[in-house]
MARZANU-315985 format. One record per atom (N, C-alpha, C): y negated, z negated, x; residue number from 1; chain; residue in three letters. Coordinates in nm, 4 decimals. Example, Ala and Ser with C-alpha at 12.3 -4.5 7.8 and 13.67 -1.06 7.14 Angstrom:
2
+----------+----------+----------+-----+-----+------+
|        Y |        Z |        X | seq | mol | type |
+----------+----------+----------+-----+-----+------+
|   0.5690 |  -0.7800 |   1.3190 |   1 |   A |  ALA |
|   0.4500 |  -0.7800 |   1.2300 |   1 |   A |  ALA |
|   0.3300 |  -0.7800 |   1.3200 |   1 |   A |  ALA |
|   0.2250 |  -0.7080 |   1.2850 |   2 |   A |  SER |
|   0.1060 |  -0.7140 |   1.3670 |   2 |   A |  SER |
|  -0.0030 |  -0.7870 |   1.2900 |   2 |   A |  SER |
+----------+----------+----------+-----+-----+------+
REM end
This chain:
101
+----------+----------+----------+-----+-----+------+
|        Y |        Z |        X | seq | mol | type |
+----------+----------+----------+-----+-----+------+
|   1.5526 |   0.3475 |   1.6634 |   1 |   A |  UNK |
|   1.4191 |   0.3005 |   1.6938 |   1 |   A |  UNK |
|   1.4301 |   0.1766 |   1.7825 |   1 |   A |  UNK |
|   1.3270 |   0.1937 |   1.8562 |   2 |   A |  UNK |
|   1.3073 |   0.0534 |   1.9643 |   2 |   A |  UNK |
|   1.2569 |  -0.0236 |   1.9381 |   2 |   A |  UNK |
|   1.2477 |  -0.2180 |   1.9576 |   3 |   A |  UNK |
|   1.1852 |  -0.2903 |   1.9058 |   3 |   A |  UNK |
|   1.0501 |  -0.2851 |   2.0127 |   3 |   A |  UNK |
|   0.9657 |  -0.3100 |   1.9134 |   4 |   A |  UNK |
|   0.8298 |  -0.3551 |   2.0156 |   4 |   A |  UNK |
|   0.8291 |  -0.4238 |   2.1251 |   4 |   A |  UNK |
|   0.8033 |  -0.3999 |   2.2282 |   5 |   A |  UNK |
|   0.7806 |  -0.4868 |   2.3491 |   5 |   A |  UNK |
|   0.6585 |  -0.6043 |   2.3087 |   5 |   A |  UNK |
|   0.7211 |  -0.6847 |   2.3318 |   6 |   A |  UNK |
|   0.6404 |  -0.8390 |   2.3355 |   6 |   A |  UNK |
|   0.5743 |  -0.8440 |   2.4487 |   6 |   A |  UNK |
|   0.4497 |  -0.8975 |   2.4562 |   7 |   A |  UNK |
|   0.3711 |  -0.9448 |   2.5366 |   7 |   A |  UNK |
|   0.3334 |  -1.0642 |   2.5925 |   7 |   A |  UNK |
|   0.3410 |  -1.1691 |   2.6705 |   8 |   A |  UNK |
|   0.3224 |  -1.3022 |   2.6770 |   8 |   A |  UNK |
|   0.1897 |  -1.3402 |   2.7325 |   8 |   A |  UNK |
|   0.1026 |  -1.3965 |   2.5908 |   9 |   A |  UNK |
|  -0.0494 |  -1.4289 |   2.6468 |   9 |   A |  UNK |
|  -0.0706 |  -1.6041 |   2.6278 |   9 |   A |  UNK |
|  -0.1808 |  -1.6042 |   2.6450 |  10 |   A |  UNK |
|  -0.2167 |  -1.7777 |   2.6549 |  10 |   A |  UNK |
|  -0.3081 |  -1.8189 |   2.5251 |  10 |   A |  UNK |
|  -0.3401 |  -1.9088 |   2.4431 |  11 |   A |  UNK |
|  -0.3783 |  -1.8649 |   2.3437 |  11 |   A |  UNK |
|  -0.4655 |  -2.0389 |   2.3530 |  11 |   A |  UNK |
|  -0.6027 |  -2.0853 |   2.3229 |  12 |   A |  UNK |
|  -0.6142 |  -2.2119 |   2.2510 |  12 |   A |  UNK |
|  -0.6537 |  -2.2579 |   2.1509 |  12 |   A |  UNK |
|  -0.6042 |  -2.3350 |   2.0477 |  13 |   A |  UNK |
|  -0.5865 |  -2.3566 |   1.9322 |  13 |   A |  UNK |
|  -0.6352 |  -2.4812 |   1.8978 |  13 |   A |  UNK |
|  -0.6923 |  -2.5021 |   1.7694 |  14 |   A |  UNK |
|  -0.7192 |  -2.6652 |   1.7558 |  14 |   A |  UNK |
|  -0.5589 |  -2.7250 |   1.7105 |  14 |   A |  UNK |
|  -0.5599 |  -2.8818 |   1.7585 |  15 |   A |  UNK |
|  -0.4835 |  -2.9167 |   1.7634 |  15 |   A |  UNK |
|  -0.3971 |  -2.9393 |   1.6186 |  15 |   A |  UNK |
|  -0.4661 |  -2.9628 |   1.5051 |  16 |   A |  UNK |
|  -0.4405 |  -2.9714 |   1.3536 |  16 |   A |  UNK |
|  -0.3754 |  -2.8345 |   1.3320 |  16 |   A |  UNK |
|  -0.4140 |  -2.7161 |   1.3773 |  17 |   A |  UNK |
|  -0.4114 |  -2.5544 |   1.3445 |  17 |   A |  UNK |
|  -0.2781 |  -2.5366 |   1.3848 |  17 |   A |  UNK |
|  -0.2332 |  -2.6084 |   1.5058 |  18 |   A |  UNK |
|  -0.0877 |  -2.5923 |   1.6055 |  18 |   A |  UNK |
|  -0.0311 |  -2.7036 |   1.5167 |  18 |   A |  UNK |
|  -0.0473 |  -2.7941 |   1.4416 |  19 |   A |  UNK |
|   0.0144 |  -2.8652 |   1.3843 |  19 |   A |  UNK |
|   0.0885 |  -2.7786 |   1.2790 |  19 |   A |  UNK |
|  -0.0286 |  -2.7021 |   1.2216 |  20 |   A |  UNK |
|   0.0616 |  -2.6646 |   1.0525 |  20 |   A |  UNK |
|   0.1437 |  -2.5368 |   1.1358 |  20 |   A |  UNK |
|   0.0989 |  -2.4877 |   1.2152 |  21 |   A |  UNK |
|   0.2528 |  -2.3976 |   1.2839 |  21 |   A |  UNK |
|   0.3689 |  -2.4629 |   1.3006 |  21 |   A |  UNK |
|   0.3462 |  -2.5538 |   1.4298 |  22 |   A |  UNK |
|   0.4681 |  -2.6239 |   1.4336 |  22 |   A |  UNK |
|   0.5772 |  -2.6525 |   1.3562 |  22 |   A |  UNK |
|   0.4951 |  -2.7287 |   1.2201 |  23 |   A |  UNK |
|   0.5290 |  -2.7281 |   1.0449 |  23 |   A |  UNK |
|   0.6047 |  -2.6338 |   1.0331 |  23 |   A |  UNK |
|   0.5142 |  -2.5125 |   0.9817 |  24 |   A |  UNK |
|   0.5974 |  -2.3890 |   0.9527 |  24 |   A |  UNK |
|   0.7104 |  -2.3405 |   1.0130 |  24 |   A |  UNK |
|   0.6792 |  -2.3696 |   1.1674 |  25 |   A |  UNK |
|   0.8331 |  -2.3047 |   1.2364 |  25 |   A |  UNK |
|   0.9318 |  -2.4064 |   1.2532 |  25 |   A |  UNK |
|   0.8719 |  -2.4970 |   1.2126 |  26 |   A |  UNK |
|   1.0345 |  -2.5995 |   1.1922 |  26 |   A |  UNK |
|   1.0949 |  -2.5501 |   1.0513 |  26 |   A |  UNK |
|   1.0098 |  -2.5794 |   0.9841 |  27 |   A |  UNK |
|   1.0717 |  -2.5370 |   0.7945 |  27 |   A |  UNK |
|   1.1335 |  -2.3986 |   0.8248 |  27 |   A |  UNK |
|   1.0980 |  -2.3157 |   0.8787 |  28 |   A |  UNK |
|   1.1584 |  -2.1923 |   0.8842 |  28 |   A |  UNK |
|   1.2382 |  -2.1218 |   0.9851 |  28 |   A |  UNK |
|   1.2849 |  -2.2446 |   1.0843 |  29 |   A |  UNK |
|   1.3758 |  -2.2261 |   1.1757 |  29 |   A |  UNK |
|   1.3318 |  -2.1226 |   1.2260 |  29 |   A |  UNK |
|   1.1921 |  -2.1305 |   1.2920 |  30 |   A |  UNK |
|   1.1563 |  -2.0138 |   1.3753 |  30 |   A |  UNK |
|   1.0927 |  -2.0753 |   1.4538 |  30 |   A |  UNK |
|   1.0313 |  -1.9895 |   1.4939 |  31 |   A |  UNK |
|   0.9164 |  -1.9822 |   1.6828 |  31 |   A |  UNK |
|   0.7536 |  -2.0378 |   1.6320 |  31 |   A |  UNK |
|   0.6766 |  -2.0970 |   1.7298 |  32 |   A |  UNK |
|   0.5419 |  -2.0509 |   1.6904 |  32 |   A |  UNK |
|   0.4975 |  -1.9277 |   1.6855 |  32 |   A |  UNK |
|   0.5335 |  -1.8649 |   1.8000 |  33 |   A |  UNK |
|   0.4792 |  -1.6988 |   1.7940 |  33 |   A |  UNK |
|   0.5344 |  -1.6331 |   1.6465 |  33 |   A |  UNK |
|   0.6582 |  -1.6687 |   1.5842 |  34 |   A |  UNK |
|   0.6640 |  -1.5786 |   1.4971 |  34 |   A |  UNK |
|   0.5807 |  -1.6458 |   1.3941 |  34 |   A |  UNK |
|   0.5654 |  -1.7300 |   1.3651 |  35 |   A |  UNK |
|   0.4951 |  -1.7890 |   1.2668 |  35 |   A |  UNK |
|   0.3148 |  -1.7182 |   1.2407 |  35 |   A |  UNK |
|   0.2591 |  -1.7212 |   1.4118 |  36 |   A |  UNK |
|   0.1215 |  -1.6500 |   1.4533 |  36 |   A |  UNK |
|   0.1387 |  -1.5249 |   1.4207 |  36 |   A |  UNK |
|   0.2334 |  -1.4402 |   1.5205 |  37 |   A |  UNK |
|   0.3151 |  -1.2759 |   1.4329 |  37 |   A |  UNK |
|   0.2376 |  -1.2608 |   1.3097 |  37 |   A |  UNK |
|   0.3568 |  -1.3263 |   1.2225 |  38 |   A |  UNK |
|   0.3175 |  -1.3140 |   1.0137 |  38 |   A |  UNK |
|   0.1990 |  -1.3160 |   1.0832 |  38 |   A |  UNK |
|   0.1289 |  -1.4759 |   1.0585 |  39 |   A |  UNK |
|  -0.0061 |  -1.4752 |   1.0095 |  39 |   A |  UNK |
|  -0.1198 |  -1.3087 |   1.0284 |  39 |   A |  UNK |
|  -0.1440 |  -1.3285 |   1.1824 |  40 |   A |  UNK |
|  -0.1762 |  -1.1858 |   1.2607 |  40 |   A |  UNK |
|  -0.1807 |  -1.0835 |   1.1477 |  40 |   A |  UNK |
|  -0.0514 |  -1.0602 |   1.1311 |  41 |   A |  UNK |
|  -0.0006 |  -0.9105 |   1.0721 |  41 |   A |  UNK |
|  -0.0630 |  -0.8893 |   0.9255 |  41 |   A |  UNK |
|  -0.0445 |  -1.0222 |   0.8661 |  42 |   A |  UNK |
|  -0.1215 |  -1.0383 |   0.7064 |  42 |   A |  UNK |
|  -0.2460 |  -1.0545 |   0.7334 |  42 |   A |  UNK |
|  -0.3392 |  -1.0909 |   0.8053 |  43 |   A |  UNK |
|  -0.4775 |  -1.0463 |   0.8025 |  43 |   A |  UNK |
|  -0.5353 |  -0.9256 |   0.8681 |  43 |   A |  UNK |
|  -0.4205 |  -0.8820 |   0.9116 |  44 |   A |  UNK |
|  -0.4687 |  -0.7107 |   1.0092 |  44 |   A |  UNK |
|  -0.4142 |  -0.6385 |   0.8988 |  44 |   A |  UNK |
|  -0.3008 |  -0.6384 |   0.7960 |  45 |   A |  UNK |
|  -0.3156 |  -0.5741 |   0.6773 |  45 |   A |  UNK |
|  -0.4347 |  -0.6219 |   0.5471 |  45 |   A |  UNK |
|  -0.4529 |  -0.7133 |   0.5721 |  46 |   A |  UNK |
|  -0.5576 |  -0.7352 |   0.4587 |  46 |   A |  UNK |
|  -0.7061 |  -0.6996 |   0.5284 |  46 |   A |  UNK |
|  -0.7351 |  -0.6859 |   0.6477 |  47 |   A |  UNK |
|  -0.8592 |  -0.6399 |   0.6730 |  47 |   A |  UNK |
|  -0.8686 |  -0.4791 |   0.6862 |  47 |   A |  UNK |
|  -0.7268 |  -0.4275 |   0.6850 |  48 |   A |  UNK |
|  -0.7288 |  -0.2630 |   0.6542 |  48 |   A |  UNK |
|  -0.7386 |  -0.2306 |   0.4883 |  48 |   A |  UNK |
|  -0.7516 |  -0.3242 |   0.4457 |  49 |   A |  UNK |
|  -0.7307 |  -0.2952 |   0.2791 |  49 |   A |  UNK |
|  -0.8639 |  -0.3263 |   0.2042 |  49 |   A |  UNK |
|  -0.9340 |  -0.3786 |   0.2842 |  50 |   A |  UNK |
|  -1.0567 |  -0.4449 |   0.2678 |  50 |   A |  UNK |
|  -1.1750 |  -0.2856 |   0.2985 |  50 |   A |  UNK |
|  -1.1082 |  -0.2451 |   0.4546 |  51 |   A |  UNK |
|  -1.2020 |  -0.1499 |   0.4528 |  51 |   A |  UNK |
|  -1.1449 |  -0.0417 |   0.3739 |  51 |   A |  UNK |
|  -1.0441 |   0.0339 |   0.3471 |  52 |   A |  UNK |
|  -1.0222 |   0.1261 |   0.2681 |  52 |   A |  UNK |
|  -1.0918 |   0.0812 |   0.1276 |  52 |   A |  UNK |
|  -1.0967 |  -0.0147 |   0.0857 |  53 |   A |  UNK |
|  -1.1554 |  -0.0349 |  -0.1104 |  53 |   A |  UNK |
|  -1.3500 |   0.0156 |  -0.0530 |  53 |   A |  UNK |
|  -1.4092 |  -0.0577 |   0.0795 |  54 |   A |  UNK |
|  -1.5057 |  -0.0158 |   0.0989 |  54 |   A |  UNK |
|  -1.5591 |   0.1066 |   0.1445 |  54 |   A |  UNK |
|  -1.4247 |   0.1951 |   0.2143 |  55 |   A |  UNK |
|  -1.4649 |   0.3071 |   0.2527 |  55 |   A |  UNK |
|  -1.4768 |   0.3758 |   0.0973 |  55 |   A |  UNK |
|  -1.3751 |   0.3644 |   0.0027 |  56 |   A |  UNK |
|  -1.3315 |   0.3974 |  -0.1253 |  56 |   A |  UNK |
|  -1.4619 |   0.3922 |  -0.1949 |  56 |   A |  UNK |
|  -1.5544 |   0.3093 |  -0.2164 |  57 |   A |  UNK |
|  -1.6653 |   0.2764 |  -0.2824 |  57 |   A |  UNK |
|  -1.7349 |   0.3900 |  -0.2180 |  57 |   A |  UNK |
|  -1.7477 |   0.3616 |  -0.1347 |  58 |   A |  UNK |
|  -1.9059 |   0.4561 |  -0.0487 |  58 |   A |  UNK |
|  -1.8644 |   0.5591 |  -0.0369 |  58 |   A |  UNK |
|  -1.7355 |   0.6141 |  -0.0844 |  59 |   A |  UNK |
|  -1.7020 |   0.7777 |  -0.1197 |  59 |   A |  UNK |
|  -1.7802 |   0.8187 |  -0.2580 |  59 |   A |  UNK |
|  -1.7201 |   0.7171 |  -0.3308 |  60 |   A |  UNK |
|  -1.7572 |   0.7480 |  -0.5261 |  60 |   A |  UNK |
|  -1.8783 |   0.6920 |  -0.5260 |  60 |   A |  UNK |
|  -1.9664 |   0.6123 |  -0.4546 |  61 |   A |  UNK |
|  -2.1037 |   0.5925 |  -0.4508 |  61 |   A |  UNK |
|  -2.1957 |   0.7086 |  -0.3868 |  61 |   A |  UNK |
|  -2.1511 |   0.7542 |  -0.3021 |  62 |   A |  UNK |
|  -2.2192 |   0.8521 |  -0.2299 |  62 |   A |  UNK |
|  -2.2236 |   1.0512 |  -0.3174 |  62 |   A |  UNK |
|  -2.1340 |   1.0459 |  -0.4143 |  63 |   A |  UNK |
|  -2.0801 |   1.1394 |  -0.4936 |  63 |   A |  UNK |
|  -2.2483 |   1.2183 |  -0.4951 |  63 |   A |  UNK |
|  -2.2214 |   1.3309 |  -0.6148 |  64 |   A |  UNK |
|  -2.3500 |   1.3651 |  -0.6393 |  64 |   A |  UNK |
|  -2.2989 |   1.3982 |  -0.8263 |  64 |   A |  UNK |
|  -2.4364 |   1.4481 |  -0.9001 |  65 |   A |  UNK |
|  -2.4079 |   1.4476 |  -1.0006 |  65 |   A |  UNK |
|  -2.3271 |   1.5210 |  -1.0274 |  65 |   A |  UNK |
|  -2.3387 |   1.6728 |  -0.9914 |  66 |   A |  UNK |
|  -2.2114 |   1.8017 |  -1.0060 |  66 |   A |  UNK |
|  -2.0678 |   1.7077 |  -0.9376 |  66 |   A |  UNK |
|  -2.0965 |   1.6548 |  -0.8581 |  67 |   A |  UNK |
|  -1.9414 |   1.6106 |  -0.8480 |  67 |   A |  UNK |
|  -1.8894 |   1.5562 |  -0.9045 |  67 |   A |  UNK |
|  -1.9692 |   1.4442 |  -0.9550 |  68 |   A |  UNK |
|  -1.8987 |   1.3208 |  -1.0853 |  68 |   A |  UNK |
|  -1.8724 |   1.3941 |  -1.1838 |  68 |   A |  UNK |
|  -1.9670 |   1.5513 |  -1.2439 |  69 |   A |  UNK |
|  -1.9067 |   1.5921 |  -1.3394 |  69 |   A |  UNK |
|  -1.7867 |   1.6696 |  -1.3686 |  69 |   A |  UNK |
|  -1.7157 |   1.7488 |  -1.1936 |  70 |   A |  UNK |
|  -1.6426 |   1.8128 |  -1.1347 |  70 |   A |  UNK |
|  -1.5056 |   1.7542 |  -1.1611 |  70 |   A |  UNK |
|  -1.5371 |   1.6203 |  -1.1153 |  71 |   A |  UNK |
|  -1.4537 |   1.4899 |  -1.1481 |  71 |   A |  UNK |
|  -1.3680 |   1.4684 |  -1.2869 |  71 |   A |  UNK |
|  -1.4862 |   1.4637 |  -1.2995 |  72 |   A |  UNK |
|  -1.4248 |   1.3925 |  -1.5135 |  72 |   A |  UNK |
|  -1.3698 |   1.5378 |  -1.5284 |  72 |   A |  UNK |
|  -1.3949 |   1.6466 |  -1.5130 |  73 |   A |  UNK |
|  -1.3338 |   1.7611 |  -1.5781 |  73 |   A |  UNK |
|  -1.2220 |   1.7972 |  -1.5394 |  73 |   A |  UNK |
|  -1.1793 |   1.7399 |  -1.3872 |  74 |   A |  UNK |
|  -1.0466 |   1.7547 |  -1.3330 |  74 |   A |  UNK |
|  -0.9623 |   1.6833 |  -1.3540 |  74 |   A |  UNK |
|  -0.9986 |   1.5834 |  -1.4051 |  75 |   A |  UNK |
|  -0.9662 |   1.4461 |  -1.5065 |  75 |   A |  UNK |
|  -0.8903 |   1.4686 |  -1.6078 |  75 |   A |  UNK |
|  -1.0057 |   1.5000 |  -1.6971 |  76 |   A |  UNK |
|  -0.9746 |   1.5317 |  -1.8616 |  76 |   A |  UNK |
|  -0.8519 |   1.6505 |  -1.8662 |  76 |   A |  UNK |
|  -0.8764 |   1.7542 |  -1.7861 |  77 |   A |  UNK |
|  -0.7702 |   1.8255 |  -1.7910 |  77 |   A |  UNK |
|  -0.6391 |   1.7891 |  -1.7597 |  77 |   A |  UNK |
|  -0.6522 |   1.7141 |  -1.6359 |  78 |   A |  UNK |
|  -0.4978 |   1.6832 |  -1.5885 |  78 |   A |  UNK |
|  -0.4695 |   1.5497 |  -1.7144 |  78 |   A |  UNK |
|  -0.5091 |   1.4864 |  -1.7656 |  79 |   A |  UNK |
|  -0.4928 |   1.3927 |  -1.8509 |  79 |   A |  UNK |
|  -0.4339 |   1.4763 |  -1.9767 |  79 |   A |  UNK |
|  -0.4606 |   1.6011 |  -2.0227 |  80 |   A |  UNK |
|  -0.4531 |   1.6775 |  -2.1447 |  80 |   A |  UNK |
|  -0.2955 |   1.7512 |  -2.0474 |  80 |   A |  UNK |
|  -0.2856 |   1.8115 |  -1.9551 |  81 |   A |  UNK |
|  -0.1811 |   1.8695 |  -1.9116 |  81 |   A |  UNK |
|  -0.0649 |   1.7391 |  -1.9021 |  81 |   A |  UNK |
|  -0.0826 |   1.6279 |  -1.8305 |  82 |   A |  UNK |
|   0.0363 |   1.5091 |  -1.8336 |  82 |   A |  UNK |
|   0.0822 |   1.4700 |  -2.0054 |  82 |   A |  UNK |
|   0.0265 |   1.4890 |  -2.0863 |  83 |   A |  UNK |
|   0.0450 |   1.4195 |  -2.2236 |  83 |   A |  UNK |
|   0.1586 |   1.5357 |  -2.2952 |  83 |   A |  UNK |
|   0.1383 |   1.6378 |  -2.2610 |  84 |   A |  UNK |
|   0.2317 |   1.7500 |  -2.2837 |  84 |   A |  UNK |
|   0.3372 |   1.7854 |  -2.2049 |  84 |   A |  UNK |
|   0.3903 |   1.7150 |  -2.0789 |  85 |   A |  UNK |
|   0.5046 |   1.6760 |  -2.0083 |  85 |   A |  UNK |
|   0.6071 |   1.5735 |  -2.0823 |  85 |   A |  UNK |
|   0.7281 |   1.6368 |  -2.0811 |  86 |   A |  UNK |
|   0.8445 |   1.5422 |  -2.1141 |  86 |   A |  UNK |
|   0.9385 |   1.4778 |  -2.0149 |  86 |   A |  UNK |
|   0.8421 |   1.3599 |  -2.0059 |  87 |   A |  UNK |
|   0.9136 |   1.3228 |  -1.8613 |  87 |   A |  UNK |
|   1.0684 |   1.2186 |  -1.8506 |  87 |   A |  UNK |
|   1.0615 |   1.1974 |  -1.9610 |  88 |   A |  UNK |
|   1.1736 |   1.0544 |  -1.9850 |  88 |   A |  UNK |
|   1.2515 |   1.1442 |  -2.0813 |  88 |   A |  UNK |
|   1.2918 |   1.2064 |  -2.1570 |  89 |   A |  UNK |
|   1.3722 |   1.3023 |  -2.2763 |  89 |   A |  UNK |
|   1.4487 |   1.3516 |  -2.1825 |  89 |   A |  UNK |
|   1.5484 |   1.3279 |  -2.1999 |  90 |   A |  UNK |
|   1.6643 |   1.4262 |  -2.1444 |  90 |   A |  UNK |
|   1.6503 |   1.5984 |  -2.2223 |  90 |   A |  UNK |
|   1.6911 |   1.6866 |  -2.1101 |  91 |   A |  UNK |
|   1.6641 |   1.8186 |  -2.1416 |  91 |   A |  UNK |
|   1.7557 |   1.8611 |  -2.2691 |  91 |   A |  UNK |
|   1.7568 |   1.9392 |  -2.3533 |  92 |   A |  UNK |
|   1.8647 |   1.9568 |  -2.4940 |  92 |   A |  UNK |
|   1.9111 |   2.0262 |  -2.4057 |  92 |   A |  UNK |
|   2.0396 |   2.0207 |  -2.4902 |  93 |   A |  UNK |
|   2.1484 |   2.1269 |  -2.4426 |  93 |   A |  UNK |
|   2.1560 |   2.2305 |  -2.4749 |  93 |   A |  UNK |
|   2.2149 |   2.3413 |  -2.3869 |  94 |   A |  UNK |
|   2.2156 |   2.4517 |  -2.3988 |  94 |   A |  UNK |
|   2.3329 |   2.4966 |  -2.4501 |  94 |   A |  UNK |
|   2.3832 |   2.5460 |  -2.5574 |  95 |   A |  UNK |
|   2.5043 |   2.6362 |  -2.6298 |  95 |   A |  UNK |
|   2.5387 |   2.7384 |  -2.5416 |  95 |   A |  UNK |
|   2.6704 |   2.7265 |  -2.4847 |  96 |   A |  UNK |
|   2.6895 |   2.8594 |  -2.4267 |  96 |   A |  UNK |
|   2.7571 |   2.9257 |  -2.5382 |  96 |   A |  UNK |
|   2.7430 |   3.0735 |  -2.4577 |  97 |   A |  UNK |
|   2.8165 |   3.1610 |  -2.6013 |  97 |   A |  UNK |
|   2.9271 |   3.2396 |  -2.5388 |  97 |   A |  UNK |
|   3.0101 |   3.2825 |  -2.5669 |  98 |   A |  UNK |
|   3.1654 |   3.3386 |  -2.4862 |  98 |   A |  UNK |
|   3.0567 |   3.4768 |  -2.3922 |  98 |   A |  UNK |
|   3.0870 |   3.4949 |  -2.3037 |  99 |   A |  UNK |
|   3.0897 |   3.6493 |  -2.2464 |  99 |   A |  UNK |
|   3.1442 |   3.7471 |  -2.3124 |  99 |   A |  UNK |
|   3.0782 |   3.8277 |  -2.3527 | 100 |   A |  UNK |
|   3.1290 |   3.9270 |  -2.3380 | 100 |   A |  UNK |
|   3.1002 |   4.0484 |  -2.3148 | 100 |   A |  UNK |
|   3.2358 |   4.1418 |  -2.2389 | 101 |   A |  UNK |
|   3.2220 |   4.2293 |  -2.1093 | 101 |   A |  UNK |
|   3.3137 |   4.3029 |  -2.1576 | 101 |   A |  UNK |
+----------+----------+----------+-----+-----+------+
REM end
């Protein structure tokens, strides 16, 4: 795999804001850009996580009654089918018995 091509843009910042970077990329023996990078990257993952919980809502809000009840029943069952899985027990052993031919 290839690394991302970097881009070089111009950016203006308050001066306090470039301070606590600076901060950071001294303590962490890095760059400003990588320091902006993180930041960037953790609020472009937290604003995708933000809309998925809201897209998530306005799925199960938007439901209808047959579905919510469609729901719980596909539920209850798979809840009754997992409880009767042996998932952690090692399998018993099997006795072999001689061949015979």
């Amino acid at each position: 795999m290839t690394a991302a091509r970097k881009v070089k843009i111009s950016v203006s910042l308050d001066a306090a804001l470039l301070g606590v970077v600076d901060r950071l990329a001294q303590n962490e023996g890095t760059s400003r850009s990588a320091v902006m990078e993180r930041w960037l990257k953790q609020v472009s993952r937290r604003t995708q996580l933000l809309r998925l919980e809201e897209e998530t809502a306005a799925y199960y809000e938007a439901l209808t009654v047959a579905e919510i009840e469609e729901d719980a029943s596909l539920s209850a069952a798979s809840s009754h089918a997992a409880r009767k899985l042996v998932v952690d027990e090692p399998s018993p052993r099997r006795v072999r018995r001689p061949h015979r031919g």
